[in-house]
N, C-alpha and C positions, 0 to 999 in steps of 0.2 A: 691642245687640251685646255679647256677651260672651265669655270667653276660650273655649271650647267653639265658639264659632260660628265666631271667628277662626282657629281651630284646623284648621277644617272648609274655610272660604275658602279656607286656605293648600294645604290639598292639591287643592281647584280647580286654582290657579295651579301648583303641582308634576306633576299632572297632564297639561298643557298642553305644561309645559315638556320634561317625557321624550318627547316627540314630536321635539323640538330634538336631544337628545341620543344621540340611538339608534347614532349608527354608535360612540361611548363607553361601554363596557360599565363601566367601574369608574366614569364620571360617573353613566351610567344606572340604575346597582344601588344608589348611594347615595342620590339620588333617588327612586326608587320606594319605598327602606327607609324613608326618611325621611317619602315617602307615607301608608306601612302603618303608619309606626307614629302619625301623625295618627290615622289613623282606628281605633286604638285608645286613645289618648290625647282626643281630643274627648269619645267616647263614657263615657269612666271618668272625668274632669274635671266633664262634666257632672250625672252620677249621683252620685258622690262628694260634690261640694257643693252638691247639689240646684240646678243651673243648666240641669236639663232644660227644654226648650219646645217646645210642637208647630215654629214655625218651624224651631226648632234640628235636629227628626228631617227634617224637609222639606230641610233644606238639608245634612244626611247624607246622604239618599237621592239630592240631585241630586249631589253629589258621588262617592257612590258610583256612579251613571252614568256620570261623565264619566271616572272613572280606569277604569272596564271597557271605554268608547268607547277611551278613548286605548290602552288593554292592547289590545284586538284591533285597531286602529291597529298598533299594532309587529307585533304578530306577522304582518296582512297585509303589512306594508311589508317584516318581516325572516324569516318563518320562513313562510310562503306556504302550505307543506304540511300546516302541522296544520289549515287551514281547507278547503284540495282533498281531503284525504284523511279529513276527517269531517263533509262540509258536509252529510250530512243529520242527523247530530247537533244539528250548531249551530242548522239549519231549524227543529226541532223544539224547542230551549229557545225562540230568539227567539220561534218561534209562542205556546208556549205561554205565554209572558211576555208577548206582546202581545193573549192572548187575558185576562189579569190586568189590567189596565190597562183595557180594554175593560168587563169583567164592573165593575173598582169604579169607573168610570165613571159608570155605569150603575146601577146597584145603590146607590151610593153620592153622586154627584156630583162626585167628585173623585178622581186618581189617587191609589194607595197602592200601598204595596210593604213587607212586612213583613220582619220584621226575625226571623224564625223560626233553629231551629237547624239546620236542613236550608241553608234561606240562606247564613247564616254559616259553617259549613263548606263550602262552598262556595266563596266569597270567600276563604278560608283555602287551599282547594285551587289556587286561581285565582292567589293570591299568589305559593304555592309554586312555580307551574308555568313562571313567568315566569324566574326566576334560572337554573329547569333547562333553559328550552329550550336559552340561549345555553350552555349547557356539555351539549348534544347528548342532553335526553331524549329514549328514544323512545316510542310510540304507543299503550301500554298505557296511560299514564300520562293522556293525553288521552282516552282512551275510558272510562277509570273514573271521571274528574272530570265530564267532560260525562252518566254516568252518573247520576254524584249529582245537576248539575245540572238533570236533566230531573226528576227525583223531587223537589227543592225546589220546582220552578216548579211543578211539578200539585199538590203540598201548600199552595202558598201561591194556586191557584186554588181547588181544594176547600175552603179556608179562606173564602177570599172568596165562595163559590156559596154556600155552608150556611149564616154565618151572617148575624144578624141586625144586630147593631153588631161590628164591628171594634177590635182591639186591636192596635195596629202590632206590641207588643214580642211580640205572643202567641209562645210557644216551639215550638210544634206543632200538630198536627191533633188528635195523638193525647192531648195533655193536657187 
């Protein structure tokens, strides 16, 4: 266990907690910052003093599941609309993200989920989109994000179909 992992655990447990705090917008938004910026603090901790480890991206990745579980957690529980009003959007990443899962199953023996730039801005977008609902963004903003992330999810199955050994950090398709 190292600082990097614990770093990563911790926004597990912060994750869970913004679940608790949702009707507290000033508790909630410190919480989540303090989430986001875990998980960019693990990630630069770890690379920085070479405390990378396959566990260590394994247990980023389940992390990073569980704060996107708990992020559309809030926004069914608080913002209902941006899921009625673009549910075949979201059909259509979760599919294709469950069809990722499947192929490196498969193909590989075990789940992966890469860590691409298409991903990451993503996640970035995803961030973003969380502080603007509760100050009344509207709908363009979810239709361009879920845009980007239906085009990460098919790059990072194209990634997984084609090749032959996998590279989690790989940055693209196109590189």
């Amino acid at each position: 266990m190292n600082i990097p992992n614990l770093i990563t655990i911790s926004r597990i447990i912060l994750s869970v907690v913004l679940l608790t705090v949702i009707d507290s917008i000033p508790l909630f938004l410190s919480i989540f910052f303090i989430a986001g910026l875990s998980d960019v603090a693990d990630g630069y901790i770890a690379r920085r003093f070479n405390m990378t480890t396959v566990a260590g991206a394994k247990l980023d990745s389940i992390a990073d599941i569980v704060f996107n579980i708990a992020i559309l957690s809030v926004i069914y529980m608080k913002y209902r609309w941006v899921l009625s009003d673009n549910l075949l959007l979201f059909i259509i990443v979760i599919g294709i993200k469950l069809l990722s899962v499947i192929v490196s199953k498969i193909k590989f023996g075990k789940i992966m989920f890469l860590h691409t730039i298409a991903n990451k801005i993503t996640g970035i977008l995803v961030f973003a989109a969380v502080p603007c609902l509760m100050f009344k963004m509207n709908n363009c903003y979810i239709i361009a994000l879920l845009g980007v992330a239906i085009f990460a999810a098919l790059e990072e199955l194209l990634i997984l179909i084609k090749d032959d050994e996998i590279d989690l950090n790989r940055k693209s398709l196109f590189v």
